[in-house]
C-alpha positions in Angstrom: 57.6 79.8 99.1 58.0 76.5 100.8 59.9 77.3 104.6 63.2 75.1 104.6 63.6 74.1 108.5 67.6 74.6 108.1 69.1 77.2 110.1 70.7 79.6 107.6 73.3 81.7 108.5 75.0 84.3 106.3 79.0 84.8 106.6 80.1 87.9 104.9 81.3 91.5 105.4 80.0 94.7 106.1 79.0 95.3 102.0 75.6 95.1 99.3 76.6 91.4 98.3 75.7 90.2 102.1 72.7 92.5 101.9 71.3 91.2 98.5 71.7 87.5 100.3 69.8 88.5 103.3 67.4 89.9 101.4 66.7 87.6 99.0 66.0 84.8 102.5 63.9 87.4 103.8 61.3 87.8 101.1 61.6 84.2 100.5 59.9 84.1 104.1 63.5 83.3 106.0 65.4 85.2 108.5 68.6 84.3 108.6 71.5 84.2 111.5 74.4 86.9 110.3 78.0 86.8 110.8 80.0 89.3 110.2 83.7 89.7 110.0 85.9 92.0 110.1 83.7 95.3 111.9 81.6 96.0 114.4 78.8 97.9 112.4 77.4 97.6 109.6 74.7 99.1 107.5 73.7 95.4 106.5 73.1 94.6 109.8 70.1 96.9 109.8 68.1 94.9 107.9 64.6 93.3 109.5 65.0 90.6 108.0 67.8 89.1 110.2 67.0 86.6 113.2 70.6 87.5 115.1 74.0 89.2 114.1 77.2 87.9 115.2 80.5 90.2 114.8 83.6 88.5 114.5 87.1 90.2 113.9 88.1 87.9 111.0 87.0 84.7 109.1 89.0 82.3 110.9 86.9 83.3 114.5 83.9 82.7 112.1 84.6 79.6 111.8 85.1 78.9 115.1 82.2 80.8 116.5 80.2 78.3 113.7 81.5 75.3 115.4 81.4 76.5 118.8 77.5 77.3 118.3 75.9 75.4 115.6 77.2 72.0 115.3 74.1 70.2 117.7 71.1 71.2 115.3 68.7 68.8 114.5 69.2 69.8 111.0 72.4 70.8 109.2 72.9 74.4 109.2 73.0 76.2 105.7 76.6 78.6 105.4 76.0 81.1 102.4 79.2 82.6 101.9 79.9 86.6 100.8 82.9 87.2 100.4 86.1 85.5 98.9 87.8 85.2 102.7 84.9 83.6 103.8 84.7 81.3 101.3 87.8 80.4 101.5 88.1 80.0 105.2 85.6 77.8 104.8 86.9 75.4 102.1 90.2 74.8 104.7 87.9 73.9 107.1 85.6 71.3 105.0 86.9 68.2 107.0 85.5 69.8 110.1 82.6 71.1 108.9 80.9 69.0 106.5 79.4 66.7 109.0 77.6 69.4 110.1 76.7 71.9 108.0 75.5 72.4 104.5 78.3 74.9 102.9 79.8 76.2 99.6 82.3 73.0 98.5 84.9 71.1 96.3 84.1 68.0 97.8 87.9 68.1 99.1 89.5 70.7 101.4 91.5 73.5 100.3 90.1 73.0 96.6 88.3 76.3 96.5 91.0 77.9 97.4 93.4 76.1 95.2 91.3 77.1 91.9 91.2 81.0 93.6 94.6 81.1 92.2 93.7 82.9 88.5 96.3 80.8 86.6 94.8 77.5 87.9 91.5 79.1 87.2 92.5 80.3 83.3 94.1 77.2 82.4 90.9 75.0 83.4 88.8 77.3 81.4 91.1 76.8 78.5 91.0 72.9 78.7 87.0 73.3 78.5 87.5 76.0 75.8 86.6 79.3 77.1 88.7 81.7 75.4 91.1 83.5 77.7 93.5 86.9 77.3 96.9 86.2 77.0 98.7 85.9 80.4 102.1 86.4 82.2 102.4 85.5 85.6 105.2 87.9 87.5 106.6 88.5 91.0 107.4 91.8 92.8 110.4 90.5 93.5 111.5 89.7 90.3 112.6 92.1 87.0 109.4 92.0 84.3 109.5 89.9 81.1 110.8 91.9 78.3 107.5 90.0 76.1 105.0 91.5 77.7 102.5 93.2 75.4 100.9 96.7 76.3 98.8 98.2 77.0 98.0 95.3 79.9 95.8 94.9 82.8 97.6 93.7 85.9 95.2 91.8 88.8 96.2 90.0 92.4 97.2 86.4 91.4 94.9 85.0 94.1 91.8 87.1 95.3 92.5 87.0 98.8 95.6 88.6 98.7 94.2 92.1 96.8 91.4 94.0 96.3 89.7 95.6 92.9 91.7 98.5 94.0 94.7 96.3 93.2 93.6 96.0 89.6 95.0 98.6 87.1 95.7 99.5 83.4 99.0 99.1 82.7 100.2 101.2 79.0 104.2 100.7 79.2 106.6 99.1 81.2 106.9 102.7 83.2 103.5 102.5 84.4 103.8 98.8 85.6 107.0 99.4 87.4 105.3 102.1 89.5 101.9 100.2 89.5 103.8 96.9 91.0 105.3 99.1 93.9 101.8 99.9 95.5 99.7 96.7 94.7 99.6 94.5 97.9 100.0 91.4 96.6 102.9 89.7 96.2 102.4 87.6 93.2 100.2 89.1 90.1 98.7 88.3 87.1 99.6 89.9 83.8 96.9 90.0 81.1 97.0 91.1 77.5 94.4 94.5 78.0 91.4 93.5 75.9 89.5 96.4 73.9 86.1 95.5 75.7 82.7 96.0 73.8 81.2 95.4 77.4 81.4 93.3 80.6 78.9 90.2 81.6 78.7 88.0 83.8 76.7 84.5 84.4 75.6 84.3 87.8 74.4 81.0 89.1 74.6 78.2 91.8 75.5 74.3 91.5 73.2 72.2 93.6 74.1 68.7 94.2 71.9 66.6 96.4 72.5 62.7 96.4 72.0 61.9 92.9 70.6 64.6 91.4 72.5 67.4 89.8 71.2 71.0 88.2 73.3 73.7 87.0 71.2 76.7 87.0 71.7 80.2 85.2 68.7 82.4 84.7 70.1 85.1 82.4 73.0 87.6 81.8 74.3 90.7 84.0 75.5 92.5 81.2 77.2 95.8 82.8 76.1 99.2 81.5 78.5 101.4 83.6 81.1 100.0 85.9 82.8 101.1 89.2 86.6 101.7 89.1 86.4 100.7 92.6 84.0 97.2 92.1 82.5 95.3 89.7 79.3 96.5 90.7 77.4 98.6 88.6 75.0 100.0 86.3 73.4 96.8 84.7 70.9 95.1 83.1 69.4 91.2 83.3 68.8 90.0 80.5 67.4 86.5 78.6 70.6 84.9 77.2 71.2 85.0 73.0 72.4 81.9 71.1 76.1 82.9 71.2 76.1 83.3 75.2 74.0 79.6 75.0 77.4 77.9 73.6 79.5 80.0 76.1 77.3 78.7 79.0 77.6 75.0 77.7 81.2 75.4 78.5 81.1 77.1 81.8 78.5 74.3 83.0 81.1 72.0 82.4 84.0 74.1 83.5 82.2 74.6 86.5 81.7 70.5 87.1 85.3 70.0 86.0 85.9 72.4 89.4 83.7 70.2 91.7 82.3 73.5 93.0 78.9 73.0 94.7 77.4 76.8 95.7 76.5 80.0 94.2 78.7 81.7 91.8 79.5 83.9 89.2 81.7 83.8 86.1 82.7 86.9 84.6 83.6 87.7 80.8 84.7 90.5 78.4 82.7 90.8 75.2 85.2 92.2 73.1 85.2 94.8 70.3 85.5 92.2 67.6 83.0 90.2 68.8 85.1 87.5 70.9 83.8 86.8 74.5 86.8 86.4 76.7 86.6 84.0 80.3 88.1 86.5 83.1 87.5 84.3 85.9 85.1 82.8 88.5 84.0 83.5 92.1 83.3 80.7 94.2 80.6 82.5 96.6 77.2 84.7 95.8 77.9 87.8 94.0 77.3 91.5 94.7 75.3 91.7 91.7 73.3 88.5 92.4 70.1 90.5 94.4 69.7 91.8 90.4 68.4 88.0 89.7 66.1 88.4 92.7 64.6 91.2 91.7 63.8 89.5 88.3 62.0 86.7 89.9 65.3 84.4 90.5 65.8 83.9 94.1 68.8 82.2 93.5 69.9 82.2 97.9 66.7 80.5 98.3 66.7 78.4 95.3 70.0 76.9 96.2 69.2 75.8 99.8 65.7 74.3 98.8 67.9 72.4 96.3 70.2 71.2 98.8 67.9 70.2 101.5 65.5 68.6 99.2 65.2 67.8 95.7 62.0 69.6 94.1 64.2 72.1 91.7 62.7 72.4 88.5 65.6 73.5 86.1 63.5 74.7 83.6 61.4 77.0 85.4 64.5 79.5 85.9 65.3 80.9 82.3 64.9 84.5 81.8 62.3 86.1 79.4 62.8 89.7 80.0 64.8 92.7 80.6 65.3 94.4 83.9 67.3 97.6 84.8 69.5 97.5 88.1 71.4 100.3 90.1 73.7 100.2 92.5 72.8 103.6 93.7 75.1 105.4 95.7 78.0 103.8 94.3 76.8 104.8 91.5 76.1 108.2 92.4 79.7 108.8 94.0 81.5 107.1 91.2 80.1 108.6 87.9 77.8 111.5 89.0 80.8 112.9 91.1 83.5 111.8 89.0 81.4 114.0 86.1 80.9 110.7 84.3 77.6 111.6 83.4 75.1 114.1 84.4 73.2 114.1 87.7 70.1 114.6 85.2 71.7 111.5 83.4 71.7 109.6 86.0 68.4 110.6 87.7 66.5 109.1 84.6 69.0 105.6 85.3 67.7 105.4 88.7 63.7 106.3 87.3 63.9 103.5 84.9 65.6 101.1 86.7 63.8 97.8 88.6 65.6 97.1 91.6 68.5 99.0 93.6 70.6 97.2 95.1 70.7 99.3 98.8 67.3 101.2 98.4 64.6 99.0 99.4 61.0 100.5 100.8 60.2 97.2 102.4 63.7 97.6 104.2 65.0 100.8 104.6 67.4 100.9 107.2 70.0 99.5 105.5 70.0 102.4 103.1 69.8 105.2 105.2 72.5 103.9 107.6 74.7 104.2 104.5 73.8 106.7 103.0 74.6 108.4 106.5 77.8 106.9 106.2 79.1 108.4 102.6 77.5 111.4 103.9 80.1 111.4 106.8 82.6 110.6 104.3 81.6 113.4 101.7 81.9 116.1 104.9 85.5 114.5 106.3 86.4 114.4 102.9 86.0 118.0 102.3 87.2 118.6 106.2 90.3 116.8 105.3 90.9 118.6 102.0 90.5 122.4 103.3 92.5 121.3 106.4 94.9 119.8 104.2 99.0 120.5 105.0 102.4 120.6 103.3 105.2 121.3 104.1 108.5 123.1 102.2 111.8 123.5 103.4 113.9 126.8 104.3 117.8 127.9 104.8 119.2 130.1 107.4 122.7 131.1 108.0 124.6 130.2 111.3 126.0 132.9 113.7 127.0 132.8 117.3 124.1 135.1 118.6 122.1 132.8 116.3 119.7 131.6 119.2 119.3 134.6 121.0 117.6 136.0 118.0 113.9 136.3 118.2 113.3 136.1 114.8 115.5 134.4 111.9 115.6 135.3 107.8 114.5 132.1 106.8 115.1 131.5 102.9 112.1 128.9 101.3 112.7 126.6 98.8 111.0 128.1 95.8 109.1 125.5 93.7 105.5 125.0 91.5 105.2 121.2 92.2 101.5 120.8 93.4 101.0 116.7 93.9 104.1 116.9 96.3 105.6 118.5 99.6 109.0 118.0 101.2 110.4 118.3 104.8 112.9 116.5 107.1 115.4 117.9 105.6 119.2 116.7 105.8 122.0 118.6 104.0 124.0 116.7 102.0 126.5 118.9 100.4 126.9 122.9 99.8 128.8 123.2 96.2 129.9 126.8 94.8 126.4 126.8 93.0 124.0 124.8 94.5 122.6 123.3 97.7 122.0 119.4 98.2 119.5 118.3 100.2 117.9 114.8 101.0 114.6 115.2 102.4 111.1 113.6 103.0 109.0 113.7 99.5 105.3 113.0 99.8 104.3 112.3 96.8 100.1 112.8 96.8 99.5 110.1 93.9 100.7 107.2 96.5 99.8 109.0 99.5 103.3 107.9 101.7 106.6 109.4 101.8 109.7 108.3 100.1 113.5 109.7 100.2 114.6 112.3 97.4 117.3 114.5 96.7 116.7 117.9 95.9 119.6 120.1 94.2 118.4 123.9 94.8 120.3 126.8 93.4 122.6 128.6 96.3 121.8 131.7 94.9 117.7 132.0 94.2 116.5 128.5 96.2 114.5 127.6 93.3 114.6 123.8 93.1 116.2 122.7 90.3 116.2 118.9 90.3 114.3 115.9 92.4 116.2 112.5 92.3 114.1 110.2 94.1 116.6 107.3 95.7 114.6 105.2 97.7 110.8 104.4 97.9 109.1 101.3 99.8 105.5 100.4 100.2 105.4 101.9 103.6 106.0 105.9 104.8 109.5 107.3 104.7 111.0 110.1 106.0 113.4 111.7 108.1 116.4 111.0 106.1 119.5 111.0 108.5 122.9 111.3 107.4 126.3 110.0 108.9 129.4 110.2 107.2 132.3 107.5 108.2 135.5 107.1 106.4 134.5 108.9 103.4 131.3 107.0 103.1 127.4 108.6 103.4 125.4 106.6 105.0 121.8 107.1 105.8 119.2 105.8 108.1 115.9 106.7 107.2 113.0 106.5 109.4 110.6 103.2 108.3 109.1 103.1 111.9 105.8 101.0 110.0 108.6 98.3 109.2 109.2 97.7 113.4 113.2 98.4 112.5 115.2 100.6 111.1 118.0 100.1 108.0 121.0 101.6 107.2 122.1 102.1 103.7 125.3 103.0 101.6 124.7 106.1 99.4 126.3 106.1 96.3 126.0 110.2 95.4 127.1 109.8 91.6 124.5 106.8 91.3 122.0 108.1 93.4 122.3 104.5 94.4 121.5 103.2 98.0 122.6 99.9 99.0 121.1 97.8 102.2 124.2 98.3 104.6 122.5 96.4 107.8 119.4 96.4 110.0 120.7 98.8 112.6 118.1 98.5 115.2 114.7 96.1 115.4 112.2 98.2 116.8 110.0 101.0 115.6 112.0 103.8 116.0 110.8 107.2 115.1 113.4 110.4 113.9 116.3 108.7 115.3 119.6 110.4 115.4 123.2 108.4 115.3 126.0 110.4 117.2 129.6 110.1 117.8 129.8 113.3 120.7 130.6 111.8 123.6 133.7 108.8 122.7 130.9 106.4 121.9 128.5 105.8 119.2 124.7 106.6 120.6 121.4 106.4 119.2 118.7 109.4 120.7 115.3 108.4 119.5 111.7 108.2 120.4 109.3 105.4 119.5 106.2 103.8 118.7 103.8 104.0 120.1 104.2 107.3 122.0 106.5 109.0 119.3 105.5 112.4 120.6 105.9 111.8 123.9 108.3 113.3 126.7 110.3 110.3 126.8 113.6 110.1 125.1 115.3 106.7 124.8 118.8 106.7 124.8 121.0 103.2 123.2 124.6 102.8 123.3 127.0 100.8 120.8 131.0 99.7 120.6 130.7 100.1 117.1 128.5 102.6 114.9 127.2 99.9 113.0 127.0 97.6 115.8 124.3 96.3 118.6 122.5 99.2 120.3 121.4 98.4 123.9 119.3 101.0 125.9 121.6 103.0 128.4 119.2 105.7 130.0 115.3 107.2 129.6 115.5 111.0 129.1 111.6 112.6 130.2 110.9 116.2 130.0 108.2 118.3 131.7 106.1 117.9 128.5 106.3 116.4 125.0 109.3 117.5 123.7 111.1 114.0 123.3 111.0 113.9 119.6 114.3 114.8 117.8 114.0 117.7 115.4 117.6 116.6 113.6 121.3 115.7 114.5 123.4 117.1 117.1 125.3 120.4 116.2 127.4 122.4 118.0 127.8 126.3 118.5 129.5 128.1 120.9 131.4 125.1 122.5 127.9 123.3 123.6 126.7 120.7 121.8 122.7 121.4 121.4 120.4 118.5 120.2 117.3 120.1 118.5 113.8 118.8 119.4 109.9 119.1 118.7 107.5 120.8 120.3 104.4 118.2 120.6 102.1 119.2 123.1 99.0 120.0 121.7 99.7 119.3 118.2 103.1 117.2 116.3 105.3 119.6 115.1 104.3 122.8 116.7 107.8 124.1 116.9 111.2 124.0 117.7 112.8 123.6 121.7 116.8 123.3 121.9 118.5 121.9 124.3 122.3 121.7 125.8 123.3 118.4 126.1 125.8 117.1 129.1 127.2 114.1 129.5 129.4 113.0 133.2 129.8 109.5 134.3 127.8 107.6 131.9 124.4 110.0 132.2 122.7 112.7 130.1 121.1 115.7 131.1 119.4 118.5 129.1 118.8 121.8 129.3 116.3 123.5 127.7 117.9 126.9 125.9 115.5 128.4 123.3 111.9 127.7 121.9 110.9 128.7 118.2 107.7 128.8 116.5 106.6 129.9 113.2 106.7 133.6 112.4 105.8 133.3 108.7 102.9 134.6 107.6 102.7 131.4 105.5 104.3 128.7 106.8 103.1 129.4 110.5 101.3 125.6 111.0 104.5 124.4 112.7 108.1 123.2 111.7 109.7 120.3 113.1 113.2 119.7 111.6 116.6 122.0 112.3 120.0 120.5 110.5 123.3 121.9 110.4 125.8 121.8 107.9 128.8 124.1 107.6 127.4 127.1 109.4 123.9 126.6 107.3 120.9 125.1 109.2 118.1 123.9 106.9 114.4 123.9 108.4 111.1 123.2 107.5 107.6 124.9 107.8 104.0 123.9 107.2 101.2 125.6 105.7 97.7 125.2 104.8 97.1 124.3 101.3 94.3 126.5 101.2 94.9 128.8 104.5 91.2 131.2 103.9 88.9 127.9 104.4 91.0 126.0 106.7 91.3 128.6 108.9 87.6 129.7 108.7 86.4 126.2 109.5 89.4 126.1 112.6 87.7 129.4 113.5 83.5 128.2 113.5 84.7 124.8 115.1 86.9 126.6 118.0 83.2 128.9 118.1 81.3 125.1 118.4 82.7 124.4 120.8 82.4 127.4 123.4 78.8 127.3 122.5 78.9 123.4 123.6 
């Protein structure tokens, strides 16, 4: 192949669609300049082929390291771009860049990014008349259209702003409420879900270079088995049928109608009945893109020949045969593991197949850097699941000699819920037949915690009931209660937030209503009391939340502004509250954690003074677990009418956890 005397640098991320492109430059002869953003390794970075790798921490500093560096060549640089940030990034800085560099372009700035919004995108497509699914555009913050058709398939409005983890199935409105809570985005697209016969894509580049023009699009991706994490997978390229020819007659002219000069992809759904549906485009090379190389289409190399000189022969790049392509270890992890198919099954895929898109005997490294990373993962994976915790929540009555006992009758919660624990429990209310609780719920399915309330029978502690009464996108817990003039308020912690919120709780409801912000900063198991003639908030914070500092904040009002009055700091890391102030015996004790060495660990109570505007503590009692189940720690002590409520943690599966605990403690005296 002919060596083009442009510097060409790669901008991507740490992922096979930046490999594929560096790659498909190095067999052409090339070796190009990486930049990489957003880590600082990367499997792709292994790869011979490459001349120098940059890291930068995001795209923006790629763009400036690009301007910084390259702007004095004697001939304009070449940007390939692998990602949809990069891309983008790129299009807002056109006006700076295209006097000296050669780049993925609109011909305007900001118009890539523009069209990356999907309804733009659709509604072009349907003036050049692709066929589309039918659409609804909603907001999270917004109730959902009663119209909407299921089942559906909901997707990040623009790119950018999700992930193809953010893409879900959607089959009634139930699903889509709790679907909408955990995608990131803000705004999202609502499609009709389309009973696919298969996926495809074209995959392609637009060269313009002075007056000449060439669309070119070798073949079809047609997808064999897909990734629920990507939209890489299993495939074959193949030479395009007559039907696909009228499809591609319309994307050509889509794709001028975008001004889009650069390598892209389009992707469709061939549908059960026959009809191929547009699902959108990406404006930058695609992951599945190295499947053309392997086929004899080098389309990284084709494109910058065509943009530095103008020697492309259109014709030359039409597909005449079939090739198989794997994306291996995705693969592998996503339908051998997932017992999609058979490892046999897929063993023959991978014999059969053409080109893989990570395994490459000419460039190994790559491969084997990764596949020592999923095998790190596999290992912490199973590390994290036998060492897995939760936690459940226990009663104990109230005496005077209470802490001078060395052992309490602790009454657990009883309960078969597997996909959930609770803790930081708060009493609520003690009826003549049942106990209620507000506690921490983490629900596994959304891996954070949310606030529930748990009605448990007085008599038998079974649970009876879960009302779950507030749930965010970020980790709650620690669900604090104060009562004022026959109000319940409560004041969860939300410490990822950087404030903390207190809301009216409307018991018959199960209602909670935004009362006020009560504090801005990250405050972690904060507890509002009214002991000492004043309203004071004892809390610890990020980022030392299990420290042996206690911050102490004052107030006129309980709902009013709290401004720090003293800094409590203990011999060790006890700081962390444990629950509200209670009192027995005439002293009013504030209950803490025990965090040295591990959060949670126990229990460490303290009698609290207060003389001329200062606190002091002193420490009266430690406890740690004594059951034979729950003996991982506890961390929360609340009182309520002469009844505390605790909690304790436990191994999910004690045998293994504590067998691996046991050879790694043995490790490491051998180390």
């Amino acid at each position: 192949m002919e060596i083009i005397p442009n510097k060409i640098i790669v901008f991507g991320g740490n992922h096979h669609n930046t490999l594929g492109v560096i790659r498909s430059l190095g067999e052409a002869g090339i070796t190009p300049i990486l930049i990489l953003h957003g880590t600082n390794h990367s499997f792709v970075a292994q790869s011979k082929y490459i001349s120098q790798t940059y890291y930068v921490s995001n795209e923006e500093e790629g763009v400036k390291f690009l301007i910084e560096k390259y702007t004095k060549e004697n001939f304009k640089p070449i940007i390939i771009c692998c990602s949809d940030g990069a891309s983008s990034c790129i299009d807002k800085n056109y006006n700076n860049l295209s006097p000296h560099f050669i780049f993925p372009n609109a011909e305007e700035e900001g118009r890539i990014t523009l069209l990356m919004n999907k309804e733009k995108m659709r509604l072009l497509a349907e003036k050049y008349n692709l066929k589309t699914p039918q659409t609804w555009i909603i907001s999270k913050r917004n109730p959902i259209p009663n119209n909407l058709h299921y089942p559906c398939i909901i997707k990040p409005l623009l790119s950018i702003e999700g992930s193809k983890t953010d893409i879900h199935i959607c089959y009634n409105s139930s699903d889509l409420n709790q679907i909408i809570k955990v995608v990131h985005a803000p705004i999202i697209q609502v499609q009709e879900y389309i009973d696919k016969d298969y996926e495809f894509q074209f995959i392609g580049c637009r060269i313009k270079n002075k007056n000449e023009e060439h669309i070119i699009i070798p073949g079809v991706s047609q997808i064999i088995r897909s990734s629920s994490v990507s939209n890489t997978g299993f495939l074959k390229f193949r030479p395009i049928n007559s039907q696909e020819n009228i499809e591609i007659a319309k994307v050509k002219e889509f794709i001028r109608a975008t001004k889009y000069i650069g390598l892209f992809s389009v992707e469709f759904i061939k549908s059960k009945h026959g009809d191929n549906y547009f699902m959108e485009i990406n404006f930058r090379n695609d992951g599945n893109a190295y499947a053309l190389t392997g086929a004899g289409y080098n389309l990284p190399y084709i494109w910058c020949k065509g943009m530095t000189d103008n020697s492309i022969e259109e014709e030359k790049y039409v597909a005449k045969k079939e090739t198989l392509v794997i994306p291996e270890l995705i693969d592998f992890f996503q339908s051998v593991l997932t017992h999609k198919i058979s490892f046999i099954h897929w063993i023959k895929d991978v014999i059969k197949s053409h080109t893989y898109l990570l395994y490459n005997k000419k460039d190994s490294k790559p491969f084997y850097d990764e596949l020592k990373y999923y095998m790190q993962r596999a290992l912490n994976k199973v590390k994290r699941n036998s060492l897995d915790v939760s936690w459940n929540i226990g009663f104990v009555d109230i005496n005077q000699d209470f802490l001078d006992k060395s052992t309490w009758d602790i009454h657990w919660m009883k309960h078969n819920y597997k996909n959930r624990w609770f803790a930081d429990p708060f009493i609520l209310k003690i009826t003549n037949d049942d106990i209620i609780v507000l506690v921490e719920e983490f629900y596994d399915p959304i891996h954070r915690g949310r606030i529930s309330k748990l009605t448990i029978d007085k008599q038998t502690y079974e649970l009876k009931k879960i009302d779950v009464i507030l749930e965010l996108n970020s980790h709650l817990s620690f669900p604090a209660i104060f009562r004022k003039d026959d109000k319940i308020y409560i004041y969860p912690e939300n410490s990822a937030e950087g404030h903390i919120v207190v809301y009216e709780f409307n018991e018959k409801s199960n209602n909670l209503k935004p009362h006020k912000i009560l504090h801005n900063e990250p405050l972690t198991d904060a507890s509002l009391e009214t002991c000492f003639n004043s309203f004071h908030l004892f809390t610890t914070k990020l980022p030392v939340q299990n420290g042996n500092q206690l911050f102490i904040y004052q107030s006129e009002k309980w709902d009013g502004e709290y401004h720090p009055i003293q800094t409590m700091e203990f011999p060790s890391n006890t700081g962390r509250n444990a629950g509200s102030l209670f009192r027995l015996n005439g002293k009013i004790i504030r209950p803490a954690q025990d965090c040295n060495g591990a959060y949670g660990k126990g229990l460490v109570f303290y009698e609290i003074s207060y003389t001329e505007g200062t606190f002091e503590m002193k420490e009266l009692k430690r406890m740690y677990p004594q059951h034979t189940i729950y003996d991982q720690g506890m961390h929360t002590f609340n009182v309520y009418n002469n009844l505390a409520v605790i909690d304790g943690r436990k191994f999910r599966k004690p045998f293994i956890s504590k067998s691996l605990l046991a050879i790694n403690k043995f490790i490491k005296k051998i180390k």
